[in-house]
Structures are given as structure tokens and as C-alpha cells.
KOLPA-775609 format. One record per atom (N, C-alpha, C): residue number from 1; atom name; x, y, z. Coordinates in steps of 0.02 Angstrom, whole numbers, plus 32768, in hexadecimal, padded with zeros to 4 digits. Example, Ala and Ser with C-alpha at 12.3 -4.5 7.8 and 13.67 -1.06 7.14 Angstrom:
# residues 2
+-----+------+------+------+------+
| seq | atom |    X |    Y |    Z |
+-----+------+------+------+------+
|   1 |    N | 8294 | 7EE4 | 8186 |
|   1 |   CA | 8267 | 7F1F | 8186 |
|   1 |    C | 8294 | 7F5B | 8186 |
|   2 |    N | 8282 | 7F90 | 8162 |
|   2 |   CA | 82AC | 7FCB | 8165 |
|   2 |    C | 8285 | 8002 | 818A |
+-----+------+------+------+------+
This chain:
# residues 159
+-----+------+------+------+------+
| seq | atom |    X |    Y |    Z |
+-----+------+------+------+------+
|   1 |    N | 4892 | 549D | D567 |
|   1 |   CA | 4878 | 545B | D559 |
|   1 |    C | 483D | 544C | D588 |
|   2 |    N | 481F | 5428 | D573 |
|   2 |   CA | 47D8 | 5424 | D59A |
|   2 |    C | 47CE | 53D0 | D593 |
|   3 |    N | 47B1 | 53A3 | D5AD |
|   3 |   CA | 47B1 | 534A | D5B8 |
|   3 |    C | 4762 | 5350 | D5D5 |
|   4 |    N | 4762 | 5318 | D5D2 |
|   4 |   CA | 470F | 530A | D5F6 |
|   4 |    C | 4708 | 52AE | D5D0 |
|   5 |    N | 46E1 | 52AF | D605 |
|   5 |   CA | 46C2 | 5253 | D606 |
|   5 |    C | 4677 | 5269 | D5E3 |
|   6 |    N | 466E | 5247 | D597 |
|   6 |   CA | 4624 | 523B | D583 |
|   6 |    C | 45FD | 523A | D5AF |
|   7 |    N | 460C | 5200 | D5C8 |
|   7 |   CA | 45CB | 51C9 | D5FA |
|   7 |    C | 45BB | 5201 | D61E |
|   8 |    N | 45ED | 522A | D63C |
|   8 |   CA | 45EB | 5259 | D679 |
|   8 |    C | 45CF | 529A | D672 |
|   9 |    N | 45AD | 52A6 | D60E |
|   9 |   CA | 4591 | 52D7 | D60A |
|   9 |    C | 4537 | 52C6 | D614 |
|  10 |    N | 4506 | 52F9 | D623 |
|  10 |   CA | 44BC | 52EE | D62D |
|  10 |    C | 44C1 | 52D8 | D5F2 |
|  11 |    N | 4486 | 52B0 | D5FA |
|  11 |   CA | 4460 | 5293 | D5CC |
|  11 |    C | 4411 | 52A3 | D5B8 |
|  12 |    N | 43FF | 52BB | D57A |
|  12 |   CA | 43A5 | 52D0 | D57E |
|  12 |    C | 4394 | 52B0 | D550 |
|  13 |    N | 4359 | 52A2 | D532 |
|  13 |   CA | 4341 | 5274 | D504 |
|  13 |    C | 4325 | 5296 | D4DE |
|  14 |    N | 432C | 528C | D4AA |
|  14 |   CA | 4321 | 52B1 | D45F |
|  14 |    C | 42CD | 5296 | D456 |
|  15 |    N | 42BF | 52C9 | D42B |
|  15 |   CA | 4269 | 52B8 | D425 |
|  15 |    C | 425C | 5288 | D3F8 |
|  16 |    N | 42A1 | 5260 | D3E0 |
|  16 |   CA | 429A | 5234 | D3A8 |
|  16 |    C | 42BD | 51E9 | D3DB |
|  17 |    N | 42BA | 51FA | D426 |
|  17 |   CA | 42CB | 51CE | D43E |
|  17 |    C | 4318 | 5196 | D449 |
|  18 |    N | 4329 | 51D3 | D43A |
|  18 |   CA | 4388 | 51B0 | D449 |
|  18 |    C | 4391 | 51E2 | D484 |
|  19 |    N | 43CB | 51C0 | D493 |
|  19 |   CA | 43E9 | 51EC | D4E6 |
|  19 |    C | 4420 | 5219 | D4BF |
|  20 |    N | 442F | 5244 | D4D5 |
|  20 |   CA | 4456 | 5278 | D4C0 |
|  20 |    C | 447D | 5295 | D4F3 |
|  21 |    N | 44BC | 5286 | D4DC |
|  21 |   CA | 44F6 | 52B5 | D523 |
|  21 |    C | 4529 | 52EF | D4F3 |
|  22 |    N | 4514 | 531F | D4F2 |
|  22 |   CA | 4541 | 5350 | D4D5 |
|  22 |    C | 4583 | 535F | D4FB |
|  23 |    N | 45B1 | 5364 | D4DA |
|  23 |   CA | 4600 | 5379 | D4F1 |
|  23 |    C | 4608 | 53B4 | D4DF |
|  24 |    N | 45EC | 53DE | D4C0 |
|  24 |   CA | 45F3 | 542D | D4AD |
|  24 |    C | 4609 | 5443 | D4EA |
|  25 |    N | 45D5 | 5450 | D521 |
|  25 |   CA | 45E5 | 5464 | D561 |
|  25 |    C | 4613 | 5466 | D595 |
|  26 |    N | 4617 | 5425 | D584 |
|  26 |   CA | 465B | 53FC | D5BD |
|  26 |    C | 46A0 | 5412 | D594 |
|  27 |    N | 46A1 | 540F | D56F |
|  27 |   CA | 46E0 | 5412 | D539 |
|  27 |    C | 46D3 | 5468 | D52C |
|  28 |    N | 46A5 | 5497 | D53F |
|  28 |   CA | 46C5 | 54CE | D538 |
|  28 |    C | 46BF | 54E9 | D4E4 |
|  29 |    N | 46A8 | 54CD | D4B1 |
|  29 |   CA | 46A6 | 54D8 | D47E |
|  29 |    C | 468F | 551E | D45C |
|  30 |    N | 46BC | 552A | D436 |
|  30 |   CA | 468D | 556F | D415 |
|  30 |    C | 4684 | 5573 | D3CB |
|  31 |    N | 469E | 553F | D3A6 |
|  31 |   CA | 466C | 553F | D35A |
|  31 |    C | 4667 | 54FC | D347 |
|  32 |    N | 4662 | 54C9 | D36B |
|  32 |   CA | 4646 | 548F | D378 |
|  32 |    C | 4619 | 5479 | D39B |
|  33 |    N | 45CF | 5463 | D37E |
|  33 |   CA | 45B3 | 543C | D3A7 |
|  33 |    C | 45C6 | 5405 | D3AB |
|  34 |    N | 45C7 | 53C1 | D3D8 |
|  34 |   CA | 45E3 | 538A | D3E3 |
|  34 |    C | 45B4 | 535D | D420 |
|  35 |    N | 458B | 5333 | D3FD |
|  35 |   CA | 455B | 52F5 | D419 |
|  35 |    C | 455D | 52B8 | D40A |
|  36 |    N | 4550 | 5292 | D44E |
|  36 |   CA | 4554 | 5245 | D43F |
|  36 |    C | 4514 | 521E | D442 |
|  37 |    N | 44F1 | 51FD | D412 |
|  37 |   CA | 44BF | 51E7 | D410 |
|  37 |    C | 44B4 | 51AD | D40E |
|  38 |    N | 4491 | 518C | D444 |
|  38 |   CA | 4480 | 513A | D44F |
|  38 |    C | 443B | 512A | D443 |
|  39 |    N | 4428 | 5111 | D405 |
|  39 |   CA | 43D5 | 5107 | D3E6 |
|  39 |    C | 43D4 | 50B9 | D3FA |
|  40 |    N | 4399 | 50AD | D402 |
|  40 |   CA | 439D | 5071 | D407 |
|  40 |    C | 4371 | 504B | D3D0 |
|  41 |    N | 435B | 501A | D3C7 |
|  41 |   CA | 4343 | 5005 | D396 |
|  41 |    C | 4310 | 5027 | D38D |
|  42 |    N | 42F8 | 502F | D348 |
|  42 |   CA | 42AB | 5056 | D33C |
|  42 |    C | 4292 | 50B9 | D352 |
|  43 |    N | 42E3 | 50C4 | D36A |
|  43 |   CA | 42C3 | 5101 | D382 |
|  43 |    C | 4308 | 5134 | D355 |
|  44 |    N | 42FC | 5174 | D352 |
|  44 |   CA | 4312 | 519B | D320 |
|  44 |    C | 4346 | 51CB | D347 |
|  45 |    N | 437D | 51E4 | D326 |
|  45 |   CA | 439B | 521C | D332 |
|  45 |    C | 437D | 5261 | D346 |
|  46 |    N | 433B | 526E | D32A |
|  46 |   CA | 4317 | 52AE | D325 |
|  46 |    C | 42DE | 529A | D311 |
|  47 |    N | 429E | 52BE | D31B |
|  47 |   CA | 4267 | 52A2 | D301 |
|  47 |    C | 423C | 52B1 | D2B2 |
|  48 |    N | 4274 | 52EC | D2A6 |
|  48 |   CA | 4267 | 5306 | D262 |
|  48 |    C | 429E | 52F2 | D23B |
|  49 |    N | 4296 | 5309 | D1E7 |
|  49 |   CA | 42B6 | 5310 | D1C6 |
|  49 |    C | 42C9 | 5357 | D1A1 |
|  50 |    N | 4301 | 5377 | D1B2 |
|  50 |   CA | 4312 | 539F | D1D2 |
|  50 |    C | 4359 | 53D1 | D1B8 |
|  51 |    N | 4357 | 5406 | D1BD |
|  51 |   CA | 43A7 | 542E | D194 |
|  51 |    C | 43B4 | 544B | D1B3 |
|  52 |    N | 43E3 | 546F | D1BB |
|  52 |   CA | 43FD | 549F | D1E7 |
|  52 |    C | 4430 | 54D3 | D1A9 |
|  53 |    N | 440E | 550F | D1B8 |
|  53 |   CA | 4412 | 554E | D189 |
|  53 |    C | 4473 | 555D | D188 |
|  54 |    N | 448D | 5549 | D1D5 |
|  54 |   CA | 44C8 | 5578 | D1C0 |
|  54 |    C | 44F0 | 5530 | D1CE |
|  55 |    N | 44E4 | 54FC | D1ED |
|  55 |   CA | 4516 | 54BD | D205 |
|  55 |    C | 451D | 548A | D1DF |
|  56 |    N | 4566 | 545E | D1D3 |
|  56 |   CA | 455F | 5422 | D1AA |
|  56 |    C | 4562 | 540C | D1F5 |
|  57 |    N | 455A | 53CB | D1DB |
|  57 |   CA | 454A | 5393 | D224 |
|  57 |    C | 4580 | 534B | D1EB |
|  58 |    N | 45B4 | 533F | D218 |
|  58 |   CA | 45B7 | 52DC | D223 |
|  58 |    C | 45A5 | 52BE | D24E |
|  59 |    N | 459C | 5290 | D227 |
|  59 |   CA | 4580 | 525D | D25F |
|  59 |    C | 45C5 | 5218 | D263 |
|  60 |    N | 45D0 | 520C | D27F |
|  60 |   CA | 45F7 | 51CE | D28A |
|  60 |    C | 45E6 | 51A0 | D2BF |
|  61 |    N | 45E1 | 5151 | D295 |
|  61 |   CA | 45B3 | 5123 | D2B1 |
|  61 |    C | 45DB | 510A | D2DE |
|  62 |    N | 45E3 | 510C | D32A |
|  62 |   CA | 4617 | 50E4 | D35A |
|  62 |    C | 4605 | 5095 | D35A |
|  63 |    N | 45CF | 508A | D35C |
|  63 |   CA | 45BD | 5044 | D367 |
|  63 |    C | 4568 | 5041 | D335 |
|  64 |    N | 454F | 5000 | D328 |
|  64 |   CA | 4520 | 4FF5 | D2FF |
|  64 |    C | 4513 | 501E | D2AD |
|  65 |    N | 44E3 | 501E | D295 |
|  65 |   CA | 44C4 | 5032 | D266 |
|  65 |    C | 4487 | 5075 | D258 |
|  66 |    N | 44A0 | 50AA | D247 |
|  66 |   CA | 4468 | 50D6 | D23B |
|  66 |    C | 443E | 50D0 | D1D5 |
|  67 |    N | 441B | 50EC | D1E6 |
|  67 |   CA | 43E3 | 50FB | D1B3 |
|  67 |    C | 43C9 | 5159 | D1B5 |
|  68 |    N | 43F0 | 516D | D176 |
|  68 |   CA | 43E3 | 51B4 | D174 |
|  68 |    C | 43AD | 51B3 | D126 |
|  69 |    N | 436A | 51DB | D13F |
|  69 |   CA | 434F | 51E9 | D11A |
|  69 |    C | 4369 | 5225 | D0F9 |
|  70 |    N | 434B | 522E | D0B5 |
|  70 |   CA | 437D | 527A | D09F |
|  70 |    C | 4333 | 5289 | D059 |
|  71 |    N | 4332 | 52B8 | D043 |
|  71 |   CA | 4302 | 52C9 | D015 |
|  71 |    C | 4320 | 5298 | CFD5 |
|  72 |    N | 434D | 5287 | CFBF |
|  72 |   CA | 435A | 5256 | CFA1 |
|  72 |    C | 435F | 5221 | CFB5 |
|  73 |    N | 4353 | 520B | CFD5 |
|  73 |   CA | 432B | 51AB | CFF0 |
|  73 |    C | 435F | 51A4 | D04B |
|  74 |    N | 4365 | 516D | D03C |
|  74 |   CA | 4386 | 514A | D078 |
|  74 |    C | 43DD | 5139 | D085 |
|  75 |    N | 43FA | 513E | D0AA |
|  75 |   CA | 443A | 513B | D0A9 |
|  75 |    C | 4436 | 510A | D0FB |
|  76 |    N | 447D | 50F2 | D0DF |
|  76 |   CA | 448F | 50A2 | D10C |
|  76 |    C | 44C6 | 50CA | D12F |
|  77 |    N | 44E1 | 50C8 | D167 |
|  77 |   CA | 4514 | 50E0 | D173 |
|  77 |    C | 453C | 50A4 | D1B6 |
|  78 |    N | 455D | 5071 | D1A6 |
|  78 |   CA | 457F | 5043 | D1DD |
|  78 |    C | 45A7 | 5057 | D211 |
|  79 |    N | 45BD | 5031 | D24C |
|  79 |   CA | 45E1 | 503D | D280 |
|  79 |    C | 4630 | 504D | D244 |
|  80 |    N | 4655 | 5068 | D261 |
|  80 |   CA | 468D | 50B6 | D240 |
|  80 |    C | 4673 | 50BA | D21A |
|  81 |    N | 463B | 50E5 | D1F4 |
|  81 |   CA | 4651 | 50F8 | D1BB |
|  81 |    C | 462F | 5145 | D1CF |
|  82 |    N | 4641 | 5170 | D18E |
|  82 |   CA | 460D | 51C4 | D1B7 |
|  82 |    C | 45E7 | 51D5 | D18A |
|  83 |    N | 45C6 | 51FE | D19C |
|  83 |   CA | 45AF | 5220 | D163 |
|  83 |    C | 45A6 | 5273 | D160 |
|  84 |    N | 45AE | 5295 | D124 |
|  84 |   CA | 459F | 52E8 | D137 |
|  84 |    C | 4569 | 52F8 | D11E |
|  85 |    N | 4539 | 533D | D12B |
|  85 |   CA | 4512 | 5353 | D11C |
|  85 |    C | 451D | 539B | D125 |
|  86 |    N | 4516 | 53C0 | D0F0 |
|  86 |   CA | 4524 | 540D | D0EC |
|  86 |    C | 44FC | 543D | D0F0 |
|  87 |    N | 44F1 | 547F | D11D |
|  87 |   CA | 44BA | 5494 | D11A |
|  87 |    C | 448D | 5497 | D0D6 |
|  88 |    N | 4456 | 548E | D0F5 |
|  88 |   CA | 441C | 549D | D0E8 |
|  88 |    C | 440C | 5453 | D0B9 |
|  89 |    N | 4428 | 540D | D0BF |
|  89 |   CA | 440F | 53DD | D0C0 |
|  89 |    C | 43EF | 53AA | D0D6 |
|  90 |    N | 43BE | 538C | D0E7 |
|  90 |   CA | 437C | 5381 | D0FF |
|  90 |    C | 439D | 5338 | D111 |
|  91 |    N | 4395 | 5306 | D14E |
|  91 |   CA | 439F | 52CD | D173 |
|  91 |    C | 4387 | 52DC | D1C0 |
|  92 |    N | 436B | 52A2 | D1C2 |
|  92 |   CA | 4354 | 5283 | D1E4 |
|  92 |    C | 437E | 5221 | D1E8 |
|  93 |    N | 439C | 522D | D236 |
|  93 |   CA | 43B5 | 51EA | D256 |
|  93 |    C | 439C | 51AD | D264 |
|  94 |    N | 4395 | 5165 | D25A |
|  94 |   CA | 4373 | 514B | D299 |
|  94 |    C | 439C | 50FC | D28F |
|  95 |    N | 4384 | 50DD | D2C8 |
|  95 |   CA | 43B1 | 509E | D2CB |
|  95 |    C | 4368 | 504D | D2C1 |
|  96 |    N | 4374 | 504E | D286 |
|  96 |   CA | 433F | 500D | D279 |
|  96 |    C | 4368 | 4FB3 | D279 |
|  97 |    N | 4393 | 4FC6 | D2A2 |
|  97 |   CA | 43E4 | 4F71 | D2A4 |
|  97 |    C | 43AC | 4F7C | D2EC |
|  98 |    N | 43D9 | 4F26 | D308 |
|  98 |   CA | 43BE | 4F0E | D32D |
|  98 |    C | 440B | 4F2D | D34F |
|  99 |    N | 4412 | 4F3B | D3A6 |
|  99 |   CA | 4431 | 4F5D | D3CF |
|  99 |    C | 441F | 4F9D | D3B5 |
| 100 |    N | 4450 | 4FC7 | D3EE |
| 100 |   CA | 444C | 5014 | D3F7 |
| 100 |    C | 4467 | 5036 | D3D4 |
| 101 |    N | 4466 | 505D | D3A5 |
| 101 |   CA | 449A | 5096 | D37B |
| 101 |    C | 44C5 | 50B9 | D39A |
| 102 |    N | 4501 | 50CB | D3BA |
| 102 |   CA | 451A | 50F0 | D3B4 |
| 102 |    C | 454D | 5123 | D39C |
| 103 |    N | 452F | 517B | D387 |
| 103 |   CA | 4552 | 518E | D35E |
| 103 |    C | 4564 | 51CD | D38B |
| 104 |    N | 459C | 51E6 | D35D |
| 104 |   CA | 45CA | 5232 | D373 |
| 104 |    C | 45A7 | 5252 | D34B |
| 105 |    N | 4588 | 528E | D339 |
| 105 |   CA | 457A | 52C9 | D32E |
| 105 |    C | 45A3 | 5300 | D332 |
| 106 |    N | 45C0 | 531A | D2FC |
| 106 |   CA | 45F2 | 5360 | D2EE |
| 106 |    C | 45C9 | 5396 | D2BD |
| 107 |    N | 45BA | 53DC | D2E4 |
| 107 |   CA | 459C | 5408 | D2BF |
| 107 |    C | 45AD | 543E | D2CC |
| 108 |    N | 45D4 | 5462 | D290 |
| 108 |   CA | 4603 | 5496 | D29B |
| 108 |    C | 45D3 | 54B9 | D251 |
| 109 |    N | 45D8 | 551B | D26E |
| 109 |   CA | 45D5 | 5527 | D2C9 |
| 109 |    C | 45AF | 54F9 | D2D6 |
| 110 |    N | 45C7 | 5518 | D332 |
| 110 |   CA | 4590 | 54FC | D35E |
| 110 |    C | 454E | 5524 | D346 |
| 111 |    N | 453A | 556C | D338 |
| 111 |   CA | 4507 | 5565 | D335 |
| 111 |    C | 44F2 | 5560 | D2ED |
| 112 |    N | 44B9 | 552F | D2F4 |
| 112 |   CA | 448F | 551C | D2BA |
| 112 |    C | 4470 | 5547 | D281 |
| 113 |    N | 445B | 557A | D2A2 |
| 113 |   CA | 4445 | 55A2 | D26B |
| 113 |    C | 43E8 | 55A1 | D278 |
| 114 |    N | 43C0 | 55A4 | D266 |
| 114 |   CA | 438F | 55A1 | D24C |
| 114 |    C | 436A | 554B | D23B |
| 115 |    N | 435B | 5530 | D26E |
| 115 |   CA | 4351 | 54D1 | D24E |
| 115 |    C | 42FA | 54E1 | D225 |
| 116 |    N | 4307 | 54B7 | D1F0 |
| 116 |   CA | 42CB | 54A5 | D1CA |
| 116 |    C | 42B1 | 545C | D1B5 |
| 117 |    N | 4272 | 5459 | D1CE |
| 117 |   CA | 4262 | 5403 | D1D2 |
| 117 |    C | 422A | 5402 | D17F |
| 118 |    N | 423F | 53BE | D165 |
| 118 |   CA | 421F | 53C5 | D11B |
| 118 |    C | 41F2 | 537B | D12B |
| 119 |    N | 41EA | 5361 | D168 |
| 119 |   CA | 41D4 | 5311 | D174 |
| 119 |    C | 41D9 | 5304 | D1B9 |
| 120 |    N | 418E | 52F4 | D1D0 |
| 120 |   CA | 4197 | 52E0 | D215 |
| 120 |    C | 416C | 529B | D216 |
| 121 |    N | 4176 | 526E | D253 |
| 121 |   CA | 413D | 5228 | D241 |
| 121 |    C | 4106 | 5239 | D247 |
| 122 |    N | 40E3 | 5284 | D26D |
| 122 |   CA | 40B0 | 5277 | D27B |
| 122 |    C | 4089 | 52A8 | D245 |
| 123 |    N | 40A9 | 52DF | D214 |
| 123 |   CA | 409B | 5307 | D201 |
| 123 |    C | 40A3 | 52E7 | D1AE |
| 124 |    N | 40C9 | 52BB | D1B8 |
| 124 |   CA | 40E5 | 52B1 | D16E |
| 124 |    C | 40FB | 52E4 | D140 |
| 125 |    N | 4100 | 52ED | D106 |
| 125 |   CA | 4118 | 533D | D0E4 |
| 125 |    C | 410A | 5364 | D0F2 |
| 126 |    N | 412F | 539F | D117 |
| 126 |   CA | 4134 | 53D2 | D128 |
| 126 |    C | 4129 | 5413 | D0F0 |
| 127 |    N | 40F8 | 542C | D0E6 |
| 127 |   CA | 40F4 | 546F | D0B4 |
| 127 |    C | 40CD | 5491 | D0E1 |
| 128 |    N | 40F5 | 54DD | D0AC |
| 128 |   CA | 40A7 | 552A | D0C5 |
| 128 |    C | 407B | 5527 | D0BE |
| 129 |    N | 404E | 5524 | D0F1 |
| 129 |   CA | 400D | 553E | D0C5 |
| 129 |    C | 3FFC | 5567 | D091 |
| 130 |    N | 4021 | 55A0 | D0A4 |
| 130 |   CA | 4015 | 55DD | D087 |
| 130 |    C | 402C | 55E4 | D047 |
| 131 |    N | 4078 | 55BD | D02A |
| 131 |   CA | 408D | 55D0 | CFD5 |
| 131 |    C | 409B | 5594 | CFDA |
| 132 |    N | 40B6 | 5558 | CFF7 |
| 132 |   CA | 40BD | 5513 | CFEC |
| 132 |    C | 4102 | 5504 | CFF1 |
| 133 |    N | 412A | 554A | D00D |
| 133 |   CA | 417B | 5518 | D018 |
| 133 |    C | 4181 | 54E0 | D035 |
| 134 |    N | 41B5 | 54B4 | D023 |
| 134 |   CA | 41AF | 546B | D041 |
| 134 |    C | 41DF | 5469 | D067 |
| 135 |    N | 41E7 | 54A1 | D091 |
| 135 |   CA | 420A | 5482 | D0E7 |
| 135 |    C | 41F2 | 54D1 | D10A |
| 136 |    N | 41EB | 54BF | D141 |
| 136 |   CA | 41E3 | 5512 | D16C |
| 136 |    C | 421A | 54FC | D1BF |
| 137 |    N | 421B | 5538 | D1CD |
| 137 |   CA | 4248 | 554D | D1F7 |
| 137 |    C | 422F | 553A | D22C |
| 138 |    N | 423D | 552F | D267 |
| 138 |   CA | 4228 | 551A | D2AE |
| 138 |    C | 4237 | 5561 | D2E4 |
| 139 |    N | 41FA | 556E | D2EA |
| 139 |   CA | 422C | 55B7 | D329 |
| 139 |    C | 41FD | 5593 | D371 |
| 140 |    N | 421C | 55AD | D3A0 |
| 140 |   CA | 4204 | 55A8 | D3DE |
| 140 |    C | 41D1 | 55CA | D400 |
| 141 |    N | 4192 | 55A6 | D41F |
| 141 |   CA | 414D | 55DE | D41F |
| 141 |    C | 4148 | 55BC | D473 |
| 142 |    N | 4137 | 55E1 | D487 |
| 142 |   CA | 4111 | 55FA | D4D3 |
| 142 |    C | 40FE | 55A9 | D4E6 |
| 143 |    N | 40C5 | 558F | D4C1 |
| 143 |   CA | 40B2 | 5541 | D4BE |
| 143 |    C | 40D7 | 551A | D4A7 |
| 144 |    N | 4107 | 5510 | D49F |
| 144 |   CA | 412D | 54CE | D45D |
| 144 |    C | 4161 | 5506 | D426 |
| 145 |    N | 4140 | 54D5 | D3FA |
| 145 |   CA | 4165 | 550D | D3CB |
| 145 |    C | 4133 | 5507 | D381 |
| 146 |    N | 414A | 553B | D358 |
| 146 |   CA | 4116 | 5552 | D316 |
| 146 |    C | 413D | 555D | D2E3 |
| 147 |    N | 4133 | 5534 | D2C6 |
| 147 |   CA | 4134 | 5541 | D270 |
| 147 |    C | 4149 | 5577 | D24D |
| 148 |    N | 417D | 5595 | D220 |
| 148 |   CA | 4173 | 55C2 | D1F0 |
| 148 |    C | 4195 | 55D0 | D1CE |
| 149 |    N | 416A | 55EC | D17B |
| 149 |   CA | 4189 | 55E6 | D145 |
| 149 |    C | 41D3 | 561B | D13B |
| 150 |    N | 41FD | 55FF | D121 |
| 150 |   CA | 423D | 5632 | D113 |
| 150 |    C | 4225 | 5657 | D0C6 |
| 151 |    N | 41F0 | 5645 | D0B5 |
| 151 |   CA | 41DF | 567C | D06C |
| 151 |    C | 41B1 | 56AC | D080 |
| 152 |    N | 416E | 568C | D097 |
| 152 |   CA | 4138 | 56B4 | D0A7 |
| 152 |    C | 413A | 56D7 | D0E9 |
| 153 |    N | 4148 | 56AB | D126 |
| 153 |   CA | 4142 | 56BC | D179 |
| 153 |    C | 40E8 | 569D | D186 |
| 154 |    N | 40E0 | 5683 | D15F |
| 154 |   CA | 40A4 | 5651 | D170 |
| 154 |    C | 40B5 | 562E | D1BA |
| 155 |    N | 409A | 562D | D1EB |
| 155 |   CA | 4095 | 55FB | D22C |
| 155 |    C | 4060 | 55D5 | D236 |
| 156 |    N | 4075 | 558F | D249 |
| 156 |   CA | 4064 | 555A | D244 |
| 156 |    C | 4070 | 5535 | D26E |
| 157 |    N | 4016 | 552B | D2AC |
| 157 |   CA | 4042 | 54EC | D2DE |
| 157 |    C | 401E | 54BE | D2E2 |
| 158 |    N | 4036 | 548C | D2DE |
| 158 |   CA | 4005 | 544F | D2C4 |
| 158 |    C | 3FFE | 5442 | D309 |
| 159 |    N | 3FC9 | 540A | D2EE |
| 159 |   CA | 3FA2 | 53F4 | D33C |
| 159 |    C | 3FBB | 53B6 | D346 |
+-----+------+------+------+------+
């Protein structure tokens, strides 16, 4: 058995501007990821909109109101209620209520697989250049990270 205090795990801030304390670690986990996320008004779970090739993800709302974008429109999700998403379906989080969101995050496995972003705020629709798939893969580059297609291998790093 393994225990641990949330509060008492680090905390880092997501590029979509919520604080993030993962329990994977503390808790020892091995085909669970497991995060607690506190958004506060106006700021997002993640900064894309976004899938993950091998992980479903719930989300369960502890306190306030989320707003999940999804390629089929918008979804409401209230304090208890959850929601699932199965690989390789596209959401994006964020908390537009007045107070702070906070939600539990369950994504089994832990590892994700391959994440693919189809929508970012600053990029807006995400396609290849090269044949026009409408989401590409995120890999990790020396500078940041780069773009690329899962059909072609087109790379792509926006400015």
C-alpha cells in the first residue's frame, strides 16, 4: 500500500496554466497516471486540443465547472460529475465559471502513447503541410518541440 498527501505532492504549471500535482509518483503507480488539477478562471487544462494514441483519460470534476472542447463542439462537465475520453479522442480542458476548477485526472496506462494536437489558441487548426492530415504528433526537439505527421513524417515547427 502506498498513501501520500495531494497538497504534499510538487506542483508545476501546465502551459495552459493550471497547477498540476501528479500522484503517479508518490503512490508508486504502474498503469495509472493520476493528476490533480486547479485552473483558475480563464485558464485551461492543456494548451492544445489534443489525443493520446494509447490512453483513455477521466476527468472528474472535484469542485467547480469544466468546459471540454472535443471535435464535435463543447461539453459542460459540473462539480461530481466525469467524463471519459478514449484513445485517440481529441479534448481540450478549461475553466470559463467564476472560481477555480478543480479536477482528478485518471489515465490508464500511465503511458500515453503518442499525444496528437488537432487545435491550439495560437495556431488554430492544426494540419500537414505536406498531405493535410488534421492532427500531427508532437515529438520532442533539442529547442522546444516539432511537429509531425503520423502519415507522411512531414516536420513542422511553427514559430
Amino acid at each position: 500500500m502506498e498513501r501520500c498527501s495531494v497538497d504534499g505532492s510538487p506542483a508545476t504549471e501546465t502551459e495552459g496554466g493550471a497547477l498540476r500535482r501528479s500522484l503517479s509518483d508518490a503512490l508508486d503507480t504502474e498503469n495509472v497516471s493520476l493528476n490533480r488539477y486547479r485552473v483558475p478562471t480563464g485558464e485551461r487544462l492543456s494548451r492544445s486540443r489534443h489525443a493520446h494514441t494509447d490512453q483513455e483519460e477521466v476527468f472528474l470534476v472535484l469542485s467547480g465547472e469544466a468546459t471540454f472542447e472535443t471535435r464535435d463542439g463543447e461539453v459542460t462537465v459540473e462539480e461530481h460529475e466525469a467524463v471519459r475520453f478514449g484513445p485517440g479522442e481529441f479534448q481540450c480542458g478549461r475553466n470559463d465559471a467564476d472560481g477555480d476548477l478543480v479536477v482528478l485526472a485518471v489515465g490508464a496506462p500511465r503511458e500515453a502513447g503518442e499525444t496528437r494536437i488537432s487545435w491550439t489558441p495560437d495556431l488554430g487548426d492544426v494540419s500537414c503541410p505536406g498531405c493535410g492530415r488534421d492532427a500531427m504528433r508532437v515529438e520532442a526537439a533539442d529547442d522546444g518541440a516539432v511537429l509531425v505527421c503520423p502519415d507522411c513524417d512531414t516536420e513542422w515547427k511553427p514559430e
